[in-house]
N, CA, C and O atoms as a Maestro MAE file, in Angstrom:
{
 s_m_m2io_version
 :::
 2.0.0
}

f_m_ct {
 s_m_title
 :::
 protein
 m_atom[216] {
  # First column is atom index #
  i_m_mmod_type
  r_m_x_coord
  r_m_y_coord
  r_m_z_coord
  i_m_residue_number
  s_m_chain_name
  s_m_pdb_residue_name
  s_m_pdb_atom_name
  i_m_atomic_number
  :::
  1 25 57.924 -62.742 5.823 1 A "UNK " " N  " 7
  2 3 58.698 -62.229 4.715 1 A "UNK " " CA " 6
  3 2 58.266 -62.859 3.403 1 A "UNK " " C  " 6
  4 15 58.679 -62.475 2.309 1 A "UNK " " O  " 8
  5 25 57.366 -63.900 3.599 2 A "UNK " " N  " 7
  6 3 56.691 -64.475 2.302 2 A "UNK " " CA " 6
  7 2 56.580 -63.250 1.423 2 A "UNK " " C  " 6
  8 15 55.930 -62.276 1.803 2 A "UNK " " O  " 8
  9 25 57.337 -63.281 -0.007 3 A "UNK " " N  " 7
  10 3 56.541 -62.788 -1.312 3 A "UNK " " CA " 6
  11 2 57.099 -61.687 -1.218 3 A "UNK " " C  " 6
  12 15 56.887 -60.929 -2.163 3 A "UNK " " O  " 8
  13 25 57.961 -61.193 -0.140 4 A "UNK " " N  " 7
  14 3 58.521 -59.762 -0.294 4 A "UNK " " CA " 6
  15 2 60.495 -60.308 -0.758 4 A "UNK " " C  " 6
  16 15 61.074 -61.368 -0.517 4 A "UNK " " O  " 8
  17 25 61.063 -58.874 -1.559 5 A "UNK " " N  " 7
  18 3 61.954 -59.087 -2.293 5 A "UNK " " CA " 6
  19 2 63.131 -59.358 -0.867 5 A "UNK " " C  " 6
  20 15 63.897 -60.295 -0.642 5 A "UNK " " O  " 8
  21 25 62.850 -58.112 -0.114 6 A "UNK " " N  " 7
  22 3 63.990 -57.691 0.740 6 A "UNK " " CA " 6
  23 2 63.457 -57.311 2.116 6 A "UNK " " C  " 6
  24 15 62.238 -57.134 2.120 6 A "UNK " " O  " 8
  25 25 63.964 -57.173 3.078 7 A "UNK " " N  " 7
  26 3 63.591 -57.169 4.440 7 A "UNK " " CA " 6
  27 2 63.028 -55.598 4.788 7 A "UNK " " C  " 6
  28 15 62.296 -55.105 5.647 7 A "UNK " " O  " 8
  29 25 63.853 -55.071 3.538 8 A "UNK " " N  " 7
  30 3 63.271 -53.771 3.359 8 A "UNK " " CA " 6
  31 2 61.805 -53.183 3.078 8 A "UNK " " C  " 6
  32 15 61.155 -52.349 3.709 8 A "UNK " " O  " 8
  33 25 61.518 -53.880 1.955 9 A "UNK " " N  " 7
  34 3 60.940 -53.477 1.170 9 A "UNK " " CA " 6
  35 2 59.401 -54.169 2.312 9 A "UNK " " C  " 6
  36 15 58.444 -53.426 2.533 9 A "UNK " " O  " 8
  37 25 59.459 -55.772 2.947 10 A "UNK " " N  " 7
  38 3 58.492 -56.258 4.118 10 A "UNK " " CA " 6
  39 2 58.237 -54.732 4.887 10 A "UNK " " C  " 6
  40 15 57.112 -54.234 4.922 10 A "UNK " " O  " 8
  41 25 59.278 -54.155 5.412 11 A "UNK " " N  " 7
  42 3 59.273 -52.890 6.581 11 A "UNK " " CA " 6
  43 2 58.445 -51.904 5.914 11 A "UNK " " C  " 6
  44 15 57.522 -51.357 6.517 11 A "UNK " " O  " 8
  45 25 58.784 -51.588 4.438 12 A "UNK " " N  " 7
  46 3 57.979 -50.045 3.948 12 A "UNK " " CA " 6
  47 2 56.483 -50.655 3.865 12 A "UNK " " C  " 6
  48 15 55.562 -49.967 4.304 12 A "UNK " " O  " 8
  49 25 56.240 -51.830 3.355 13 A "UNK " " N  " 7
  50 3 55.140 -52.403 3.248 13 A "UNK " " CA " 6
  51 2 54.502 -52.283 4.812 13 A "UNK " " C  " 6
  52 15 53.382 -51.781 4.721 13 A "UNK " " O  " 8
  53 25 54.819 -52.551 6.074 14 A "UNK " " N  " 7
  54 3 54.175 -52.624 7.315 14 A "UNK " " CA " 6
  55 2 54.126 -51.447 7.682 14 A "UNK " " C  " 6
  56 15 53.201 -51.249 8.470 14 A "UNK " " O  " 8
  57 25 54.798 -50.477 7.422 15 A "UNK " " N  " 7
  58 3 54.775 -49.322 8.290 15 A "UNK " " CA " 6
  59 2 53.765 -48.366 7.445 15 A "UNK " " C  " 6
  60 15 53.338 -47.321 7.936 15 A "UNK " " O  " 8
  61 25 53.367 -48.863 5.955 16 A "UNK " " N  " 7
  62 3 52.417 -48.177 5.381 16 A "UNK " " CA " 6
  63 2 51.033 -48.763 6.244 16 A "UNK " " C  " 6
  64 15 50.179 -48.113 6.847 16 A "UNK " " O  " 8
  65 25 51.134 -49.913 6.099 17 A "UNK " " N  " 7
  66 3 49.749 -51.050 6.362 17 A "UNK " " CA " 6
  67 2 49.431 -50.256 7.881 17 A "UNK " " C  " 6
  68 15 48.323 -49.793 8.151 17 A "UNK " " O  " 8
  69 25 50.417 -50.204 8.652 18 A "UNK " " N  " 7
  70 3 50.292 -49.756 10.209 18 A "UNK " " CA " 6
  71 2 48.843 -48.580 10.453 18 A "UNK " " C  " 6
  72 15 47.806 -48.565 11.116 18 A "UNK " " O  " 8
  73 25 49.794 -47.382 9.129 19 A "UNK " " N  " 7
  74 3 49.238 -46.650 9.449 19 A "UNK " " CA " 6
  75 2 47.497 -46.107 8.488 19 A "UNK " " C  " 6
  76 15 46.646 -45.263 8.769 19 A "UNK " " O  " 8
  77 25 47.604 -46.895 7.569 20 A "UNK " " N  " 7
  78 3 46.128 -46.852 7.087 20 A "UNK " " CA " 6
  79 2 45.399 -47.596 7.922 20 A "UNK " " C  " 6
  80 15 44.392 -47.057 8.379 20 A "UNK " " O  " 8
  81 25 45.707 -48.998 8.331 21 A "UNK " " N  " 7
  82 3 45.121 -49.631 9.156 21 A "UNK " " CA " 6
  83 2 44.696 -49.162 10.810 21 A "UNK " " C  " 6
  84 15 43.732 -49.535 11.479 21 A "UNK " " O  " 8
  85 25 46.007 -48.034 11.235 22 A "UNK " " N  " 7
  86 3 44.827 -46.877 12.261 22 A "UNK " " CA " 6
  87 2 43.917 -46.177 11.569 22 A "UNK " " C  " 6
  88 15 42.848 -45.920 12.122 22 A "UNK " " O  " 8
  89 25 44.043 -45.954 10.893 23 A "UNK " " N  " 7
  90 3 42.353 -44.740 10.373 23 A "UNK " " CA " 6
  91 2 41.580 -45.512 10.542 23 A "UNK " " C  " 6
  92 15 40.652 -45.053 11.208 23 A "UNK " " O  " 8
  93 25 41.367 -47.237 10.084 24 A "UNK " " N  " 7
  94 3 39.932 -47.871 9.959 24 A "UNK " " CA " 6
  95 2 39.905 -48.396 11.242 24 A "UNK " " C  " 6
  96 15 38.728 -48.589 11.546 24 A "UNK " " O  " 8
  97 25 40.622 -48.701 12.090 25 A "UNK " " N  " 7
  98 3 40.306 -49.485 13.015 25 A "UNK " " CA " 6
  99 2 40.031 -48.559 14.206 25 A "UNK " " C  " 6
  100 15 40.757 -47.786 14.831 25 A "UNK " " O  " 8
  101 25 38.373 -48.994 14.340 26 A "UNK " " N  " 7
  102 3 37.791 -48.250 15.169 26 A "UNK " " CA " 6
  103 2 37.023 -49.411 16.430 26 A "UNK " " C  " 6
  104 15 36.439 -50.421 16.037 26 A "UNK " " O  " 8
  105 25 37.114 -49.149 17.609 27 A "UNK " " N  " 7
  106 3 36.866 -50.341 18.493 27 A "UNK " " CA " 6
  107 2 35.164 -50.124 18.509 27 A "UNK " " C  " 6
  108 15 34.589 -49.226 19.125 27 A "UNK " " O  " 8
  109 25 34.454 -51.270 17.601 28 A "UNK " " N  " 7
  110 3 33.211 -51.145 17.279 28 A "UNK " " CA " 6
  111 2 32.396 -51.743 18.937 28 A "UNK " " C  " 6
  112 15 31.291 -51.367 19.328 28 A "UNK " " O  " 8
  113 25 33.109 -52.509 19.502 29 A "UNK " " N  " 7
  114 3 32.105 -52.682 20.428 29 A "UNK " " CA " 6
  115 2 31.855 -51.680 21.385 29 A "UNK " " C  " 6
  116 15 30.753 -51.649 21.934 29 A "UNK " " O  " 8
  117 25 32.796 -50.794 21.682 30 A "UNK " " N  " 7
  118 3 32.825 -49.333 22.522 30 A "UNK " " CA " 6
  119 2 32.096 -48.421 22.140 30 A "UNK " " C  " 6
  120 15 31.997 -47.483 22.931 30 A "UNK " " O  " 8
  121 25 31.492 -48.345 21.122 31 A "UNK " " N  " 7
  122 3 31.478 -47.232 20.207 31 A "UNK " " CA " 6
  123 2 29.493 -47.724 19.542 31 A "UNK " " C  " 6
  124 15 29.119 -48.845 19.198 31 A "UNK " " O  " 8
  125 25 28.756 -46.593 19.574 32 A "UNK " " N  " 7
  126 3 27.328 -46.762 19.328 32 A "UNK " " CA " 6
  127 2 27.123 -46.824 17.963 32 A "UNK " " C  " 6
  128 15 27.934 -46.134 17.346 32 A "UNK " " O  " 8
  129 25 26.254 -47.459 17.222 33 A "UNK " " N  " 7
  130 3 26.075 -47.404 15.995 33 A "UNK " " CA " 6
  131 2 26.083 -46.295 14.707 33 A "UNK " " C  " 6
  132 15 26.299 -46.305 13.495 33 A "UNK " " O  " 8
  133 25 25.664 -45.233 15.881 34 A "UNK " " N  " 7
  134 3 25.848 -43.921 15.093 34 A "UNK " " CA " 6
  135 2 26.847 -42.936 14.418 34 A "UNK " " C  " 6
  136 15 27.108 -42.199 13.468 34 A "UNK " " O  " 8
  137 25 27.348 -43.674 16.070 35 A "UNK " " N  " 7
  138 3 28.848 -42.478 16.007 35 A "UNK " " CA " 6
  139 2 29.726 -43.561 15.132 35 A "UNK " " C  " 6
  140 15 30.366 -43.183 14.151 35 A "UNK " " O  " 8
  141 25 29.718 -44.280 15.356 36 A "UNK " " N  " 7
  142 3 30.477 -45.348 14.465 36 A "UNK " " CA " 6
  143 2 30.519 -45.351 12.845 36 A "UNK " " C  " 6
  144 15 31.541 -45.656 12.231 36 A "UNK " " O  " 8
  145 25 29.459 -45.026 12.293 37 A "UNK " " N  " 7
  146 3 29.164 -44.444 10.917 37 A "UNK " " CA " 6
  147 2 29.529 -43.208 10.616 37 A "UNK " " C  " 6
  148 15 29.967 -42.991 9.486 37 A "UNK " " O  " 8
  149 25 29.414 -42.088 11.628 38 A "UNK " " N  " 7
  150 3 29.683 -40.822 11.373 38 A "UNK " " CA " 6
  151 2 31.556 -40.782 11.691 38 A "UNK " " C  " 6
  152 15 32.320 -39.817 11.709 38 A "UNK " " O  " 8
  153 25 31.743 -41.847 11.850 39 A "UNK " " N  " 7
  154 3 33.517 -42.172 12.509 39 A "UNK " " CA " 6
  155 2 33.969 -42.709 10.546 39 A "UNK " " C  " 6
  156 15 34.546 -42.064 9.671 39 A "UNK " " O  " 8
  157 25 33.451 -43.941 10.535 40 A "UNK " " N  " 7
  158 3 33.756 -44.038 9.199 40 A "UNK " " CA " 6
  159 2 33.303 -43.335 7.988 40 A "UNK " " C  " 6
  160 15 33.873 -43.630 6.938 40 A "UNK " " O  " 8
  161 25 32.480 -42.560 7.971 41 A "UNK " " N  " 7
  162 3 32.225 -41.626 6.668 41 A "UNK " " CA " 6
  163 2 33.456 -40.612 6.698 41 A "UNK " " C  " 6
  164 15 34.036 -40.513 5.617 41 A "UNK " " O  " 8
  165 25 34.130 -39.573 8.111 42 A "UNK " " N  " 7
  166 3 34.964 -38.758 8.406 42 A "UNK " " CA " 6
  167 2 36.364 -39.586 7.681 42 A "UNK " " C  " 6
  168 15 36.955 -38.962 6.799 42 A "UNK " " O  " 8
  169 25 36.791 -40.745 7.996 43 A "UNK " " N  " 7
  170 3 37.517 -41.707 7.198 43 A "UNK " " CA " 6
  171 2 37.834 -41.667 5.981 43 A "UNK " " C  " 6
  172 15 38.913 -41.328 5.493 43 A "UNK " " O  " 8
  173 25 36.730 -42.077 5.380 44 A "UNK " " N  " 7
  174 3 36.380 -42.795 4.349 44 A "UNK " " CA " 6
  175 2 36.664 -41.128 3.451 44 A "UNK " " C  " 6
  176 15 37.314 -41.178 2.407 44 A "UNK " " O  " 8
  177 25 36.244 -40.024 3.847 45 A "UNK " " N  " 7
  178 3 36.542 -38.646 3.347 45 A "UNK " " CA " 6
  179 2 38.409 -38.265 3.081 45 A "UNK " " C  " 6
  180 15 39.021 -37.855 2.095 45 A "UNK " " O  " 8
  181 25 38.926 -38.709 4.736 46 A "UNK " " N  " 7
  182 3 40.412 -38.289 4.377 46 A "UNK " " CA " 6
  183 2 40.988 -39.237 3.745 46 A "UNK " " C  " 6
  184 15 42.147 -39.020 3.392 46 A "UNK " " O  " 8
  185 25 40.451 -40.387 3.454 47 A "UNK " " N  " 7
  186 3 41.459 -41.556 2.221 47 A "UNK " " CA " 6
  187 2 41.327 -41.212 1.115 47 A "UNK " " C  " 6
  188 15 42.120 -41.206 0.173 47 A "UNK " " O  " 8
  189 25 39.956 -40.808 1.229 48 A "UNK " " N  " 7
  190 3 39.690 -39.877 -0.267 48 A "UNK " " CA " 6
  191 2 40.857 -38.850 -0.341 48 A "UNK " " C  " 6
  192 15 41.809 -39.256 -1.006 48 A "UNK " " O  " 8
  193 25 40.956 -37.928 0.059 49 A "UNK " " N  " 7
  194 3 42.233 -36.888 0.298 49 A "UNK " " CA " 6
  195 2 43.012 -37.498 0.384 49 A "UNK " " C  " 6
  196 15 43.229 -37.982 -0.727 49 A "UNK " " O  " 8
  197 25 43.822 -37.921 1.236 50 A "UNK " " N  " 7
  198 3 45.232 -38.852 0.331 50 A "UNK " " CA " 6
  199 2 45.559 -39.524 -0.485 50 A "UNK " " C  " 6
  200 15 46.710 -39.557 -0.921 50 A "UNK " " O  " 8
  201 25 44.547 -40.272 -0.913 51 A "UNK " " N  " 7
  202 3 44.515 -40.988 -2.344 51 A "UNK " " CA " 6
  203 2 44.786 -39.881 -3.578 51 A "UNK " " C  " 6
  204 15 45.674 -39.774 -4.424 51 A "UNK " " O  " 8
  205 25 43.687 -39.183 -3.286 52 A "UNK " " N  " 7
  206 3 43.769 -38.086 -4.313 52 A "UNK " " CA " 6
  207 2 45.307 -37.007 -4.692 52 A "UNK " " C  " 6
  208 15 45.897 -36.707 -5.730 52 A "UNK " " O  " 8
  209 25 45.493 -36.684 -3.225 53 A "UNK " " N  " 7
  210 3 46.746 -36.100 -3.282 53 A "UNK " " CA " 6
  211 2 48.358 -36.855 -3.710 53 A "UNK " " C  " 6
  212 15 49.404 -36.271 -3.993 53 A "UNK " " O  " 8
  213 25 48.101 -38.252 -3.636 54 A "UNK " " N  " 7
  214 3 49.425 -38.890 -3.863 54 A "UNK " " CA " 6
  215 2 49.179 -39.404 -5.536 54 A "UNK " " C  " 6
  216 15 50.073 -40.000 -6.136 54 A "UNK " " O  " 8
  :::
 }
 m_bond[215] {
  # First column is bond index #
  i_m_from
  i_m_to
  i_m_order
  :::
  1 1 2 1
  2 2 3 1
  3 3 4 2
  4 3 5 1
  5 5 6 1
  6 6 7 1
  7 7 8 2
  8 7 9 1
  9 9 10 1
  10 10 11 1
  11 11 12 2
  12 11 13 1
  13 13 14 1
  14 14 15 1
  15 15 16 2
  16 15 17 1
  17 17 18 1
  18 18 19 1
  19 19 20 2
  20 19 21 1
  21 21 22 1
  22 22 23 1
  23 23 24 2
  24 23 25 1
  25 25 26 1
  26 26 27 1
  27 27 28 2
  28 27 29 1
  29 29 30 1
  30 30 31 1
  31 31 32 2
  32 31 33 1
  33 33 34 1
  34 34 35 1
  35 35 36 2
  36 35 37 1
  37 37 38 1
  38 38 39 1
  39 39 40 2
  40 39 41 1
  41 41 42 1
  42 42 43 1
  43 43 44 2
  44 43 45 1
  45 45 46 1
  46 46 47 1
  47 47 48 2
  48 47 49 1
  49 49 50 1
  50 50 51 1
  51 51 52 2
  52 51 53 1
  53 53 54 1
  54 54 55 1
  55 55 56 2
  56 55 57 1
  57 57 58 1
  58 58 59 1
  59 59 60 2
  60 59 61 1
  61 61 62 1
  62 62 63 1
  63 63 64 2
  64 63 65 1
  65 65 66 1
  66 66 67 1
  67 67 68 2
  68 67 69 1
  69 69 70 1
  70 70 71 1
  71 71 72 2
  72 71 73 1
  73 73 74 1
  74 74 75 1
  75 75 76 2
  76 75 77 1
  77 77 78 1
  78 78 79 1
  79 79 80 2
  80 79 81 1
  81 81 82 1
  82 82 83 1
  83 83 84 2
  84 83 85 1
  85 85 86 1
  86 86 87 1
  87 87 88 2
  88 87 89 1
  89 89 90 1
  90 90 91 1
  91 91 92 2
  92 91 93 1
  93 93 94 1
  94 94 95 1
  95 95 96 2
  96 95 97 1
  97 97 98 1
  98 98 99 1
  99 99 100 2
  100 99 101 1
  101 101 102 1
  102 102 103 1
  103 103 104 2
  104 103 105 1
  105 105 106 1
  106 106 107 1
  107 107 108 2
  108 107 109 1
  109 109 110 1
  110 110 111 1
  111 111 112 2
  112 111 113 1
  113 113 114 1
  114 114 115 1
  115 115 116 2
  116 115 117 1
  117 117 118 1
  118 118 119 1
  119 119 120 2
  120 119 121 1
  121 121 122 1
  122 122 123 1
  123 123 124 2
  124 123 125 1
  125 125 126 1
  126 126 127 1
  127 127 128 2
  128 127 129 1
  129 129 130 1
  130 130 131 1
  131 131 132 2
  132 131 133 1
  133 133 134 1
  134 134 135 1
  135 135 136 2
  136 135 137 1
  137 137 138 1
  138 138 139 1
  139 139 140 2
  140 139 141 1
  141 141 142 1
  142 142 143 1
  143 143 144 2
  144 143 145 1
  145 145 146 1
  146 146 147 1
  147 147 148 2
  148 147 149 1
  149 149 150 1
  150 150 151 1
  151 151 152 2
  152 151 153 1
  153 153 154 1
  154 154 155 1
  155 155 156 2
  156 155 157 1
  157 157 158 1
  158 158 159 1
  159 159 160 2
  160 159 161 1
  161 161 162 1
  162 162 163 1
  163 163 164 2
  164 163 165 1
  165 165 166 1
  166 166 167 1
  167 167 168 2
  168 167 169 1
  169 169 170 1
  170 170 171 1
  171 171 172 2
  172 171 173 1
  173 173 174 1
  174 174 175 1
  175 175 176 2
  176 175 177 1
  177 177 178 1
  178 178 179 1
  179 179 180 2
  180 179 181 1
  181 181 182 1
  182 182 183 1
  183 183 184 2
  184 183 185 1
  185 185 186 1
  186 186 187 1
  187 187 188 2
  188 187 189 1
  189 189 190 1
  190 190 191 1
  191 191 192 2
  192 191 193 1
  193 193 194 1
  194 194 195 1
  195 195 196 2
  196 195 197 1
  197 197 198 1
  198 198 199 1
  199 199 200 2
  200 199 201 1
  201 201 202 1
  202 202 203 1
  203 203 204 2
  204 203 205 1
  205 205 206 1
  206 206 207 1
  207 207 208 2
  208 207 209 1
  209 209 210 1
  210 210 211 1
  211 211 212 2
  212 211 213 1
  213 213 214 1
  214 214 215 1
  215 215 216 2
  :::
 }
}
């Protein structure tokens, strides 16, 4: 709860973090070098789109 006002405000903060933090987290050791780039460019496109849209 360090640095946050209200217990609330910690929760909107994690449940945002949760879910940007699934888009990037991709299990790199499973996953081949290729597809792994073509995983984060597809990403890196829809943050673009929500960024943009909000």
């Amino acid at each position: 709860m360090q640095r946050f006002k209200s217990p609330g405000s910690a929760q909107r903060f994690l449940n945002l973090h949760a879910s940007v933090n699934n888009l990037f987290n991709i299990q790199r050791h499973l996953t081949p070098r290729e597809t792994m780039k073509l995983f984060r460019a597809e990403t890196m496109d829809q943050w673009k789109q929500l960024v943009a849209a909000g």
